[in-house]
N, CA, C and O atoms as a GROMACS GRO file, in nm:
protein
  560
    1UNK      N    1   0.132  -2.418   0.552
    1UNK     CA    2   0.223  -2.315   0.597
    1UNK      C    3   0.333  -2.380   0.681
    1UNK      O    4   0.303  -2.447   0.780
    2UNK      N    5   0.482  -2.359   0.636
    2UNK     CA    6   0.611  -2.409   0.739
    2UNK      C    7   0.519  -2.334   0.884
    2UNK      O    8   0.459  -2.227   0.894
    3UNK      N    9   0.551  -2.479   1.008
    3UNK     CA   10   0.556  -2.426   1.166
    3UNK      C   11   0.668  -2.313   1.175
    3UNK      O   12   0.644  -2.226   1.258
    4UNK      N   13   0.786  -2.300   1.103
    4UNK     CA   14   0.849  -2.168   1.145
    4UNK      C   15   0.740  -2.048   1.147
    4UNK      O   16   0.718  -1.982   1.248
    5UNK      N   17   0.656  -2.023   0.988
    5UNK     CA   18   0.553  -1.880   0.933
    5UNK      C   19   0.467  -1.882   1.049
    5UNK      O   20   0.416  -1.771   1.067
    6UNK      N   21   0.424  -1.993   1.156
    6UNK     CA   22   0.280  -1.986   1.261
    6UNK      C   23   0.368  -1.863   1.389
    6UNK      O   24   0.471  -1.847   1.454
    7UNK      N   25   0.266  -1.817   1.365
    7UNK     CA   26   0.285  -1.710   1.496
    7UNK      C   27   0.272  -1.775   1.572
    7UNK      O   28   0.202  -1.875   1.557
    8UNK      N   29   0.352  -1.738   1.720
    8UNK     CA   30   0.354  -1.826   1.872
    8UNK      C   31   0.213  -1.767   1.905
    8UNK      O   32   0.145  -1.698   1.830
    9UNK      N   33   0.188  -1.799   2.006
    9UNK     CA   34   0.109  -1.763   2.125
    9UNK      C   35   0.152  -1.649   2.182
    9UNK      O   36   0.067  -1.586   2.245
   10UNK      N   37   0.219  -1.622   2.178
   10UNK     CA   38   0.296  -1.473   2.255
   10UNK      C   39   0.246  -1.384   2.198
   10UNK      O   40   0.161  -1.301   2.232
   11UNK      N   41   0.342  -1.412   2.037
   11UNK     CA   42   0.293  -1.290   1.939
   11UNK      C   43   0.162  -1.267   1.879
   11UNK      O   44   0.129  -1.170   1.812
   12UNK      N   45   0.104  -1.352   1.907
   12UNK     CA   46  -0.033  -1.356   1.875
   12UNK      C   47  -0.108  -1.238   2.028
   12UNK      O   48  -0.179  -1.138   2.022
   13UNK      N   49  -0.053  -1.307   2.140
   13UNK     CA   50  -0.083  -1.180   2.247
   13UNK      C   51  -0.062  -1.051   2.238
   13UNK      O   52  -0.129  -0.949   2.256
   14UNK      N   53   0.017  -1.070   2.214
   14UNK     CA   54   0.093  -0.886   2.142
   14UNK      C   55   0.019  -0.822   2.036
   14UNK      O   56  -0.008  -0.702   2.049
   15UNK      N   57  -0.015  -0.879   1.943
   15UNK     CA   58  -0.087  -0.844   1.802
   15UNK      C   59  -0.207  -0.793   1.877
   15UNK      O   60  -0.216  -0.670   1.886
   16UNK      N   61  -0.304  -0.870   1.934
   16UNK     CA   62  -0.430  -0.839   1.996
   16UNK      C   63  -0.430  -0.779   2.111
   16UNK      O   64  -0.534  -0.732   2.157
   17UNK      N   65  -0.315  -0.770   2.175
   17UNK     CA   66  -0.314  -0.632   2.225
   17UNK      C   67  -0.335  -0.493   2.241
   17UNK      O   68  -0.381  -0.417   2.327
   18UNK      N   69  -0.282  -0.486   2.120
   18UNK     CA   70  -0.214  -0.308   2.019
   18UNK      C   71  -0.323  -0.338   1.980
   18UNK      O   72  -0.393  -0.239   2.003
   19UNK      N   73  -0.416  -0.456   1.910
   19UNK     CA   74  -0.518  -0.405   1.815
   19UNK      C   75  -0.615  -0.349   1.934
   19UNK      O   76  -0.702  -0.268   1.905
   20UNK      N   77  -0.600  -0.392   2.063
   20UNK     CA   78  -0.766  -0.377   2.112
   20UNK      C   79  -0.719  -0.244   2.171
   20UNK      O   80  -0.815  -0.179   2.211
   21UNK      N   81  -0.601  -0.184   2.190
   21UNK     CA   82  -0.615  -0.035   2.278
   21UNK      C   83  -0.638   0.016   2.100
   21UNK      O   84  -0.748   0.069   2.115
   22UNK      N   85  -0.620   0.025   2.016
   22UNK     CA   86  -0.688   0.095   1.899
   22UNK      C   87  -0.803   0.076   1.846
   22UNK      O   88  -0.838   0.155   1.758
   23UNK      N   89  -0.873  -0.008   1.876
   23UNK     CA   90  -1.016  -0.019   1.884
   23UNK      C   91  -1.061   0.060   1.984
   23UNK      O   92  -1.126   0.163   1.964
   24UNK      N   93  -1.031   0.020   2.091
   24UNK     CA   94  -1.112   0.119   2.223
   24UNK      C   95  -1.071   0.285   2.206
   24UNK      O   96  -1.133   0.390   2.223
   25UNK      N   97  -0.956   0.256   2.169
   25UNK     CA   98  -0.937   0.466   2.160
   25UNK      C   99  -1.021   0.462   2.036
   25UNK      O  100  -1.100   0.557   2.042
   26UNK      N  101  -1.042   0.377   1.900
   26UNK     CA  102  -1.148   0.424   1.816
   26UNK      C  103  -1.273   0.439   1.837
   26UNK      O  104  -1.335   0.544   1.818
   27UNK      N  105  -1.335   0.292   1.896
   27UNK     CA  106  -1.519   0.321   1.991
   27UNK      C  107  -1.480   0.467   2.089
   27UNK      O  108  -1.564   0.556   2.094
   28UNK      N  109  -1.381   0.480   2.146
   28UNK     CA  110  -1.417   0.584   2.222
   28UNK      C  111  -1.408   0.701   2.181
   28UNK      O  112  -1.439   0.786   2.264
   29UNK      N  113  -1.367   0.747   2.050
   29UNK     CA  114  -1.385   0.889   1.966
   29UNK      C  115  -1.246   0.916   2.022
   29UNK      O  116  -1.238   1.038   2.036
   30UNK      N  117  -1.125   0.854   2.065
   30UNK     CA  118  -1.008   0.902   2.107
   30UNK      C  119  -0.908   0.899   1.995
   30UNK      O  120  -0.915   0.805   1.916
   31UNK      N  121  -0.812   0.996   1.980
   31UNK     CA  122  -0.684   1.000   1.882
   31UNK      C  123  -0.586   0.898   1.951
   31UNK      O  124  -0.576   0.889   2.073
   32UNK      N  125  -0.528   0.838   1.881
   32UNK     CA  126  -0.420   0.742   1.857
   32UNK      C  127  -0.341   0.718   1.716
   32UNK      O  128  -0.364   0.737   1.596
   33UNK      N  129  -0.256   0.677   1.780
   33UNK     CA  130  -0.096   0.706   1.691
   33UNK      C  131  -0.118   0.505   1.611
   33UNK      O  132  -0.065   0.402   1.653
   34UNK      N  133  -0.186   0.516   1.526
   34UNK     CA  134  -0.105   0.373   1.413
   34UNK      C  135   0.049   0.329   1.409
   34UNK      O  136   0.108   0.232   1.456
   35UNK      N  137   0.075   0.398   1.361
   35UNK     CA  138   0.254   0.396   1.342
   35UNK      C  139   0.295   0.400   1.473
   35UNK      O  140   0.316   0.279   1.481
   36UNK      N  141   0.323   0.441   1.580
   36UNK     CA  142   0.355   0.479   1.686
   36UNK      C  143   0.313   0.323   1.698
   36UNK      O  144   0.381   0.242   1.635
   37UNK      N  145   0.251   0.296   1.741
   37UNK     CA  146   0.200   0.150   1.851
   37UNK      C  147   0.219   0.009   1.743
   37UNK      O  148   0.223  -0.107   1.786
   38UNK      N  149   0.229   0.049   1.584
   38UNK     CA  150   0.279  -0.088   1.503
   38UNK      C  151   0.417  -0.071   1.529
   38UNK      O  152   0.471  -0.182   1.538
   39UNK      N  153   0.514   0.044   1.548
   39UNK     CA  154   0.662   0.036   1.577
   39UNK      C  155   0.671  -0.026   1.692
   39UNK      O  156   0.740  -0.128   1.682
   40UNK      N  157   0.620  -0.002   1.822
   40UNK     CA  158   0.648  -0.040   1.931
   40UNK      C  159   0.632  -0.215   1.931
   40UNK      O  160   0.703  -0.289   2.000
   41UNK      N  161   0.534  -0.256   1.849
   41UNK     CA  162   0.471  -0.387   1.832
   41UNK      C  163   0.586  -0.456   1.771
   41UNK      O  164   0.649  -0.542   1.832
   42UNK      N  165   0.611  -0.423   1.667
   42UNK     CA  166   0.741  -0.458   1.596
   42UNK      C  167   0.878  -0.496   1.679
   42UNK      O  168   0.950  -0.593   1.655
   43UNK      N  169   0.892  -0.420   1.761
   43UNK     CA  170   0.980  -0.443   1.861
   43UNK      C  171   1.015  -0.567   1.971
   43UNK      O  172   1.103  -0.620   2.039
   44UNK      N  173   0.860  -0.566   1.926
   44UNK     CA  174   0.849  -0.694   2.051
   44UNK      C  175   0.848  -0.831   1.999
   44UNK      O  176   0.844  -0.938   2.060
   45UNK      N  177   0.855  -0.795   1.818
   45UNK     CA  178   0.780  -0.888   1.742
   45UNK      C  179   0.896  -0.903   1.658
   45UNK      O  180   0.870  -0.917   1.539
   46UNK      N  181   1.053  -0.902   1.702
   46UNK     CA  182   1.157  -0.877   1.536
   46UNK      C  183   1.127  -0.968   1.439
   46UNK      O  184   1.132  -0.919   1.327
   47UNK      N  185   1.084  -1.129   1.445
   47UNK     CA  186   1.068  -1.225   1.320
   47UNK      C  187   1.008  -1.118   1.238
   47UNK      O  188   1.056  -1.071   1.135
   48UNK      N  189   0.894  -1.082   1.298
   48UNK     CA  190   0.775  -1.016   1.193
   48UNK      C  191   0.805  -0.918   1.122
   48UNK      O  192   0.875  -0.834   1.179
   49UNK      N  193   0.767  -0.892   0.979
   49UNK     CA  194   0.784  -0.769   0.879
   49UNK      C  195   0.687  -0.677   0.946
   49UNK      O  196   0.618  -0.696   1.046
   50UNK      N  197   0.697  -0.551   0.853
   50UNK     CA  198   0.594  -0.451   0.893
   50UNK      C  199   0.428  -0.545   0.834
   50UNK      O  200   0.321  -0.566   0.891
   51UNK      N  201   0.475  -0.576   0.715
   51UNK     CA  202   0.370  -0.615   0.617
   51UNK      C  203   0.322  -0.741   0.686
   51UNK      O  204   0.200  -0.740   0.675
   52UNK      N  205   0.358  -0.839   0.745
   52UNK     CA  206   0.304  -0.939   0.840
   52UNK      C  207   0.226  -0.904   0.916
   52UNK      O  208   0.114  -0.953   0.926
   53UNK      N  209   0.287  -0.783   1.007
   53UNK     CA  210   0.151  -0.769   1.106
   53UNK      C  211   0.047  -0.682   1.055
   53UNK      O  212  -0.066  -0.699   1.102
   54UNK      N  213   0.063  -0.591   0.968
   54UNK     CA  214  -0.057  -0.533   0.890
   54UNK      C  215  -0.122  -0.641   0.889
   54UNK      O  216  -0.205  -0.629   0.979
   55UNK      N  217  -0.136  -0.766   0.826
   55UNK     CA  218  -0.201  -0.866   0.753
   55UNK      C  219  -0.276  -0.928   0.860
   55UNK      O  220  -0.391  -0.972   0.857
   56UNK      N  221  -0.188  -0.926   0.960
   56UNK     CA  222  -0.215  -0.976   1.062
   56UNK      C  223  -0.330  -0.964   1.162
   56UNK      O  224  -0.399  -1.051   1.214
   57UNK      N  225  -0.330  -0.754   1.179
   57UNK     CA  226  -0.444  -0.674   1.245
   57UNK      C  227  -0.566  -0.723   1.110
   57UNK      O  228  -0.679  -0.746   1.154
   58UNK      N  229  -0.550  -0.737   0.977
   58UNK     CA  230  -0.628  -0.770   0.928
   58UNK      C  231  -0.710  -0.875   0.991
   58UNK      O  232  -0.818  -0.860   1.048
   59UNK      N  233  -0.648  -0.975   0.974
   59UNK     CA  234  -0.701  -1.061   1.014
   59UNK      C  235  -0.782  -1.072   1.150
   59UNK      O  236  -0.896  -1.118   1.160
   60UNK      N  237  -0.725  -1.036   1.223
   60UNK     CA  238  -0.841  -1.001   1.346
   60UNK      C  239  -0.960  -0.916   1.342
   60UNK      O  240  -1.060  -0.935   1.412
   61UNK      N  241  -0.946  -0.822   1.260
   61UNK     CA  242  -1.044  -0.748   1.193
   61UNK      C  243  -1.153  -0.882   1.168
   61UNK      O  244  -1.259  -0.909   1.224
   62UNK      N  245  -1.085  -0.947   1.068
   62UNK     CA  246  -1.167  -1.080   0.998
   62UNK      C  247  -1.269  -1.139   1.120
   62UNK      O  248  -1.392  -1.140   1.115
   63UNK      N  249  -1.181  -1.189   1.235
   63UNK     CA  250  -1.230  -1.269   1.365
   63UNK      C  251  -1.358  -1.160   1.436
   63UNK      O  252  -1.442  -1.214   1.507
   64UNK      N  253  -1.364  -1.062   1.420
   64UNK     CA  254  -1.445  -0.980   1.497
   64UNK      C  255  -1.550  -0.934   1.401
   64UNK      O  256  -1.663  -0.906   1.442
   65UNK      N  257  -1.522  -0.927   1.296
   65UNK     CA  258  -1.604  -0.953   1.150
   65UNK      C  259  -1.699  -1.026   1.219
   65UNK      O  260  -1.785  -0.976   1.291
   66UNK      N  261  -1.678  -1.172   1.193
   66UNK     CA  262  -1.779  -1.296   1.223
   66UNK      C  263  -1.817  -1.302   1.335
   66UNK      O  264  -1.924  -1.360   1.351
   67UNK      N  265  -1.747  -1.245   1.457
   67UNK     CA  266  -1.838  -1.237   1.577
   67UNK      C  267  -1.929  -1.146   1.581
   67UNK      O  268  -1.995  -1.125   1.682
   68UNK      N  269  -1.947  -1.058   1.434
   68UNK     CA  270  -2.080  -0.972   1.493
   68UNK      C  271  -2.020  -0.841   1.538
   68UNK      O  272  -2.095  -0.746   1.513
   69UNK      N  273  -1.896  -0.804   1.603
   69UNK     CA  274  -1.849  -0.690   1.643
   69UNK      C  275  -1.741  -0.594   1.542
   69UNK      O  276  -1.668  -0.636   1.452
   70UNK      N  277  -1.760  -0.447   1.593
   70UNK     CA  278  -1.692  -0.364   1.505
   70UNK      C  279  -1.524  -0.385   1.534
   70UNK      O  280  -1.479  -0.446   1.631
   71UNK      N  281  -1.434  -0.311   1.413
   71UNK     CA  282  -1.353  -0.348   1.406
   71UNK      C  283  -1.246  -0.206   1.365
   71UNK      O  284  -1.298  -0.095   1.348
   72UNK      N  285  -1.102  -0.224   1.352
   72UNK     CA  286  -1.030  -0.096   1.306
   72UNK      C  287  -1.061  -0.076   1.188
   72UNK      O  288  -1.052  -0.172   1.111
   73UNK      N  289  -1.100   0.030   1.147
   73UNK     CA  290  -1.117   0.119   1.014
   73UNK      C  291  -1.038   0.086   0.954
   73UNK      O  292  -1.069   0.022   0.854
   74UNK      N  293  -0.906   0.109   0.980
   74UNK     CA  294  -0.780   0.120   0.899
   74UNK      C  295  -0.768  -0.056   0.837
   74UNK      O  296  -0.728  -0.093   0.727
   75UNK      N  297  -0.809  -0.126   0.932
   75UNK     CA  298  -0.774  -0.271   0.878
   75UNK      C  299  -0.944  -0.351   0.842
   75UNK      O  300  -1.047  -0.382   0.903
   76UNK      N  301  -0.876  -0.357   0.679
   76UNK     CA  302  -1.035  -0.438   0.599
   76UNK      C  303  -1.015  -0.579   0.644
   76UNK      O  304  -0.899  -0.617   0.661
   77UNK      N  305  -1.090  -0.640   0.662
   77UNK     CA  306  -1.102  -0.822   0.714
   77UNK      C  307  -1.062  -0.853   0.631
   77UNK      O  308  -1.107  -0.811   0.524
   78UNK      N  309  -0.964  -0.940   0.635
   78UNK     CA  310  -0.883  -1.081   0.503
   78UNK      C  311  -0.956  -1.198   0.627
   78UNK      O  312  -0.978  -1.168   0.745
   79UNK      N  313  -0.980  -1.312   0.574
   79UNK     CA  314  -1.009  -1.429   0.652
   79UNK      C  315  -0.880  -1.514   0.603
   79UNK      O  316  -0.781  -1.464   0.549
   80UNK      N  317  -0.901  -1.675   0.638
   80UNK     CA  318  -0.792  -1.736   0.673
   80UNK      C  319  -0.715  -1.719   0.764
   80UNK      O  320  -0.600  -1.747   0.728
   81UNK      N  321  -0.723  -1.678   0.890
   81UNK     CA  322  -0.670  -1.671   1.021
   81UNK      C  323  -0.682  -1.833   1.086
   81UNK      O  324  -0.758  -1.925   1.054
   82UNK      N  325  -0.570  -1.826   1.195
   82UNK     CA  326  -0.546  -1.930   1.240
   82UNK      C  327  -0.658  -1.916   1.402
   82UNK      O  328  -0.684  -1.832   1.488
   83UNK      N  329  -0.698  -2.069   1.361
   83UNK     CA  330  -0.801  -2.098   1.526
   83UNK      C  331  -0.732  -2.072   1.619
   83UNK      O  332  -0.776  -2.134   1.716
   84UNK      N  333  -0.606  -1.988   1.660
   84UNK     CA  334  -0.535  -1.988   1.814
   84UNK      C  335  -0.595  -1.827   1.783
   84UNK      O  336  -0.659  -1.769   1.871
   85UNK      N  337  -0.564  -1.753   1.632
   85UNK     CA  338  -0.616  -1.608   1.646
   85UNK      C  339  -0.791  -1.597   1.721
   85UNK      O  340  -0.833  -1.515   1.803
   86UNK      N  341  -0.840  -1.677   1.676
   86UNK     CA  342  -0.964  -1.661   1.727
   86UNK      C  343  -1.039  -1.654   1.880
   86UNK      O  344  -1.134  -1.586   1.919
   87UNK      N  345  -0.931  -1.781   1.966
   87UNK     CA  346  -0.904  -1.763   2.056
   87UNK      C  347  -0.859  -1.709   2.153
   87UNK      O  348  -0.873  -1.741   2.271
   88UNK      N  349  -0.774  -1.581   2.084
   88UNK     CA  350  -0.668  -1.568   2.216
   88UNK      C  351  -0.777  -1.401   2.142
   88UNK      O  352  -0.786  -1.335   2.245
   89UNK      N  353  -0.835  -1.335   2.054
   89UNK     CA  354  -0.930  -1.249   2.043
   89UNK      C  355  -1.068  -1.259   2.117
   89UNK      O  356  -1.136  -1.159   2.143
   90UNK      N  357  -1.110  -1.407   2.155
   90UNK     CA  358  -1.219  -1.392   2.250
   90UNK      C  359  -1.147  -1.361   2.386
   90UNK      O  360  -1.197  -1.261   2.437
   91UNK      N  361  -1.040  -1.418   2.463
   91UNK     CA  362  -0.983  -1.411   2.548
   91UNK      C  363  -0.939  -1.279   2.626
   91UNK      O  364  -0.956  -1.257   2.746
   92UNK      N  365  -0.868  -1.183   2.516
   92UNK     CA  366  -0.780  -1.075   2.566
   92UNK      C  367  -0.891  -0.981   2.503
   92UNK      O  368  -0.907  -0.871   2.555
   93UNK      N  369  -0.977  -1.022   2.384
   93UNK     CA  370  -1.058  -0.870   2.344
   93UNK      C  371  -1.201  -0.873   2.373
   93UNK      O  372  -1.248  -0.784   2.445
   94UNK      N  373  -1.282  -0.975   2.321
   94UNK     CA  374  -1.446  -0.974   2.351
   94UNK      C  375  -1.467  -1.006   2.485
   94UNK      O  376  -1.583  -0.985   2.520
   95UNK      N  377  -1.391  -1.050   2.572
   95UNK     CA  378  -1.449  -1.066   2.717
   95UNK      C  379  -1.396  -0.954   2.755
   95UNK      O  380  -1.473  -0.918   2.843
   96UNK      N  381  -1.308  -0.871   2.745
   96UNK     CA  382  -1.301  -0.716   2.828
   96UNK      C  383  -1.385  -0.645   2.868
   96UNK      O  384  -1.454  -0.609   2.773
   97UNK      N  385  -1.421  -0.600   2.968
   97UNK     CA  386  -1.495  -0.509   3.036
   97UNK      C  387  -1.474  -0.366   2.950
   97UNK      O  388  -1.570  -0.306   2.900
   98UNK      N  389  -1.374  -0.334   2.944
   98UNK     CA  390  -1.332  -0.195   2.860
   98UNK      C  391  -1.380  -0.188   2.733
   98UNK      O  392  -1.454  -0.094   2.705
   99UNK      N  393  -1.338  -0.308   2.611
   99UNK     CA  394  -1.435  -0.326   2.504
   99UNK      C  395  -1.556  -0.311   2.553
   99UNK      O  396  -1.611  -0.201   2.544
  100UNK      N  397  -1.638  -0.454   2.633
  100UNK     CA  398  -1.747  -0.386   2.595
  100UNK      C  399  -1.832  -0.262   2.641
  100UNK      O  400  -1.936  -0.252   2.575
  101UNK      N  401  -1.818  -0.176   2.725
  101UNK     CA  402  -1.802  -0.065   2.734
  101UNK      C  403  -1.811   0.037   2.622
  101UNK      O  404  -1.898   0.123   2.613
  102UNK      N  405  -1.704   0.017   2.531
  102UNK     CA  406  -1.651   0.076   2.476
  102UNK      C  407  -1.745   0.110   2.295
  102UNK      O  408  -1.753   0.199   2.211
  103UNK      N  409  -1.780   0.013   2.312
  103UNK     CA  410  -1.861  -0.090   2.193
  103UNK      C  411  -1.998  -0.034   2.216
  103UNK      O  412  -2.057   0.011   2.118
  104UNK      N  413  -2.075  -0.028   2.369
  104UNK     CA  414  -2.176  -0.007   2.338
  104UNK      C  415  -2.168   0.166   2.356
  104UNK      O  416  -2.225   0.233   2.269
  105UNK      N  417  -2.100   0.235   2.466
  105UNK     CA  418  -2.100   0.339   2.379
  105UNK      C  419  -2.106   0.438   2.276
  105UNK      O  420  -2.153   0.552   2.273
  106UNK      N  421  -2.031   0.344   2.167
  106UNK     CA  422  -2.054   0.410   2.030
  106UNK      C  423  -2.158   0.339   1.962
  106UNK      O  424  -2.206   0.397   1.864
  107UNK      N  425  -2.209   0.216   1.996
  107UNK     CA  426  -2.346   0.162   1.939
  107UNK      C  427  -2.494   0.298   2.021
  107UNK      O  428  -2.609   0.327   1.987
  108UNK      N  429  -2.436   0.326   2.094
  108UNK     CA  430  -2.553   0.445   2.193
  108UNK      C  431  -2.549   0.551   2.123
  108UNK      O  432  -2.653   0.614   2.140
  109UNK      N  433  -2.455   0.619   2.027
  109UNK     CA  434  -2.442   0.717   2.017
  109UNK      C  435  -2.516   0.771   1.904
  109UNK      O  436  -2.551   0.686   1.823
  110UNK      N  437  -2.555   0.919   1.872
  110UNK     CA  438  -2.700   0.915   1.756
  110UNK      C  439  -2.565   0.921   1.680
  110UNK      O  440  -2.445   0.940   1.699
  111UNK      N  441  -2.689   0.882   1.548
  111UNK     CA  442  -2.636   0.883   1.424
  111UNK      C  443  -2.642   0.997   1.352
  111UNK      O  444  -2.747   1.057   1.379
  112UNK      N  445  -2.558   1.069   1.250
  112UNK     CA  446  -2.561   1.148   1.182
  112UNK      C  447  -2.651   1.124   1.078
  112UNK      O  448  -2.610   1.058   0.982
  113UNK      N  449  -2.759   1.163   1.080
  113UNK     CA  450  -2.848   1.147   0.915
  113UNK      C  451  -2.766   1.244   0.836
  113UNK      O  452  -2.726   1.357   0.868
  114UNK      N  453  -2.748   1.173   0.722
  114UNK     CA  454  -2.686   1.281   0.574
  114UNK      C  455  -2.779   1.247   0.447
  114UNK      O  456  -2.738   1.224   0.333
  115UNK      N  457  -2.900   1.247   0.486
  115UNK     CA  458  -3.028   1.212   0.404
  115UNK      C  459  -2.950   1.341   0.306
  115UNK      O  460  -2.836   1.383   0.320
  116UNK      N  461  -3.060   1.390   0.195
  116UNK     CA  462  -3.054   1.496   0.150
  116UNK      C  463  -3.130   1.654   0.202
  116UNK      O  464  -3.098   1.771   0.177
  117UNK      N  465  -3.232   1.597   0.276
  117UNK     CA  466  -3.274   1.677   0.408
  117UNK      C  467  -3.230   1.781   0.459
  117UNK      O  468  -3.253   1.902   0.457
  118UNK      N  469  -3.120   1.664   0.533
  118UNK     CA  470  -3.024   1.788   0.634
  118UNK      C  471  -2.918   1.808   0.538
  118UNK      O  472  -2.806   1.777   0.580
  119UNK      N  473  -2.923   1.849   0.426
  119UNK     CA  474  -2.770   1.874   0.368
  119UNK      C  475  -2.881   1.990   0.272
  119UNK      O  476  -2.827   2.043   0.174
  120UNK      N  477  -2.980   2.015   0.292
  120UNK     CA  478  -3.033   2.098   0.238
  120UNK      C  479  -2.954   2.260   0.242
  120UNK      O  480  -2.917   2.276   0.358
  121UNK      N  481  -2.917   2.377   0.159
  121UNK     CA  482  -2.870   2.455   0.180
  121UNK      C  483  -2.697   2.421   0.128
  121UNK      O  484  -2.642   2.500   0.051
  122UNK      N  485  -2.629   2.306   0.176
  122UNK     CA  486  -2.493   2.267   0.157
  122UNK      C  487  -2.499   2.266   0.036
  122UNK      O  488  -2.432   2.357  -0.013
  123UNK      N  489  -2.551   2.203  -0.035
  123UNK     CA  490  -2.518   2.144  -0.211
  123UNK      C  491  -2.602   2.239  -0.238
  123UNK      O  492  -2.703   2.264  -0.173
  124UNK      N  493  -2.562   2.297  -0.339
  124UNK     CA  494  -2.574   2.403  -0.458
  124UNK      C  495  -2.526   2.331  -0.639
  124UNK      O  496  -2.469   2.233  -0.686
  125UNK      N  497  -2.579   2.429  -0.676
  125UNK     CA  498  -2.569   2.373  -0.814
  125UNK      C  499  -2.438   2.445  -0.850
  125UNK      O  500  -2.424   2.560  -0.808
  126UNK      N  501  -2.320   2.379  -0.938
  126UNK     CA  502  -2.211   2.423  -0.968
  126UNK      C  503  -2.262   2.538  -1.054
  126UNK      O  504  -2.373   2.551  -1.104
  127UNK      N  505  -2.117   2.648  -1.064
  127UNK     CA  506  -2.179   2.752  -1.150
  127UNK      C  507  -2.151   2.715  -1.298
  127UNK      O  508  -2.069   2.633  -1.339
  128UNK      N  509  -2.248   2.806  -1.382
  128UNK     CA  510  -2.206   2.795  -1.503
  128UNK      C  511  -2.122   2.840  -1.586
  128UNK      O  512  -2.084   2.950  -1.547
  129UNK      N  513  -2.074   2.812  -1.678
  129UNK     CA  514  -1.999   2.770  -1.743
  129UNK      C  515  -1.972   2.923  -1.792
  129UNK      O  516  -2.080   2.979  -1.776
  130UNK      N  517  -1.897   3.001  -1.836
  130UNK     CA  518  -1.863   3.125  -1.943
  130UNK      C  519  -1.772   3.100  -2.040
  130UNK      O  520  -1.661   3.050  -2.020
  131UNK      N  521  -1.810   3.129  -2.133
  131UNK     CA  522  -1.686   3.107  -2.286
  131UNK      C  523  -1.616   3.187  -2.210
  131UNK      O  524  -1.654   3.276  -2.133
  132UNK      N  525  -1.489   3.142  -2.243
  132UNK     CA  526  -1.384   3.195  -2.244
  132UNK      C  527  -1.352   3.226  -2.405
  132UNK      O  528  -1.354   3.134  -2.486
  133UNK      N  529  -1.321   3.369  -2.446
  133UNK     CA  530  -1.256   3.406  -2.544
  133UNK      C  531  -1.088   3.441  -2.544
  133UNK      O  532  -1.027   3.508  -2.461
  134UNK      N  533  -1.043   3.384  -2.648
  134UNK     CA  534  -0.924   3.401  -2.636
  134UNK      C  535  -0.876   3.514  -2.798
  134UNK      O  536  -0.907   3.485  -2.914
  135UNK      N  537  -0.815   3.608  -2.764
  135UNK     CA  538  -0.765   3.681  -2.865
  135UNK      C  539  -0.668   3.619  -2.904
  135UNK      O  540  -0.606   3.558  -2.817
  136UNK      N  541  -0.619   3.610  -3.041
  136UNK     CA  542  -0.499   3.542  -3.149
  136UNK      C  543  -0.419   3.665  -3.157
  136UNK      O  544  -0.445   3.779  -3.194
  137UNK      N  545  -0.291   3.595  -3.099
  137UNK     CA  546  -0.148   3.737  -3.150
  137UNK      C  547  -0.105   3.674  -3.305
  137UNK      O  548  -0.108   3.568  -3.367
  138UNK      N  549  -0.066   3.805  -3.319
  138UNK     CA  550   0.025   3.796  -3.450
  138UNK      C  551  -0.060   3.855  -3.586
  138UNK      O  552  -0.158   3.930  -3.581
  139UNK      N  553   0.002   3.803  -3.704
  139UNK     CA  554  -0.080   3.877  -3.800
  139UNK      C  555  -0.145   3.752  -3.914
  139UNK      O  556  -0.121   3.632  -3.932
  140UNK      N  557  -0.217   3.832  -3.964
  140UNK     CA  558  -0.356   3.728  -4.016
  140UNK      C  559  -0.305   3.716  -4.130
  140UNK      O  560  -0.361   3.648  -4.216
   0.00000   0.00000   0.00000
């Protein structure tokens, strides 16, 4: 990869920033704005496309993947991230007090069984079927 494509250290701070207040408003069952906080990110970030830092939150996704911890919904893990991403994600996100907090909270929380059990009553059998007859206009 050209040293121009390597994200600094900065922007790499910034990226894992925005990702970890949207993780924590996600462990914490809180609404948050995507778009809203990738625009603001963007701002801070002009080299970067929109589509860079998508790839990007991916990728940290990826880093928290392999540490064992949950990650944004919205972003599936791509790997191939750079060893400064990995770093500056233990730094600013897995040592937070607020993550982990945040983390075991929703690891505490019960689980919804959707056995077939409790969905007993919900699912029904579709109805059946009736011919439809259709009358022919005109003459025979």
């Amino acid at each position: 990869m050209p040293r121009e494509d390597l994200w600094s250290d900065d922007e790499i701070a910034s990226i894992v920033d925005t990702y970890r207040k949207m993780l924590i408003a996600e462990l914490s069952h809180q609404r948050y704005n995507k778009a809203a906080l990738n625009r603001q990110l963007a701002e801070r970030l002009p080299k970067r496309s929109s589509g860079s830092i998508e790839f990007k939150h991916c990728n940290i996704s990826a880093v928290l993947r392999d540490a064992g911890c949950p990650y944004v919904a919205g972003y599936k893990p791509r790997s191939n991230y750079q060893a400064i991403l990995t770093e500056c994600v233990e730094q600013r996100l897995l040592r937070s007090e607020v993550f982990d907090r945040a983390a075991l909270s929703a690891a505490e929380r019960p689980v919804i069984d959707n056995t077939p059990e409790t969905l007993e009553g919900l699912v029904v059998d579709p109805p059946k079927a009736t011919p439809q007859i259709q009358e022919r206009q005109g003459s025979y």
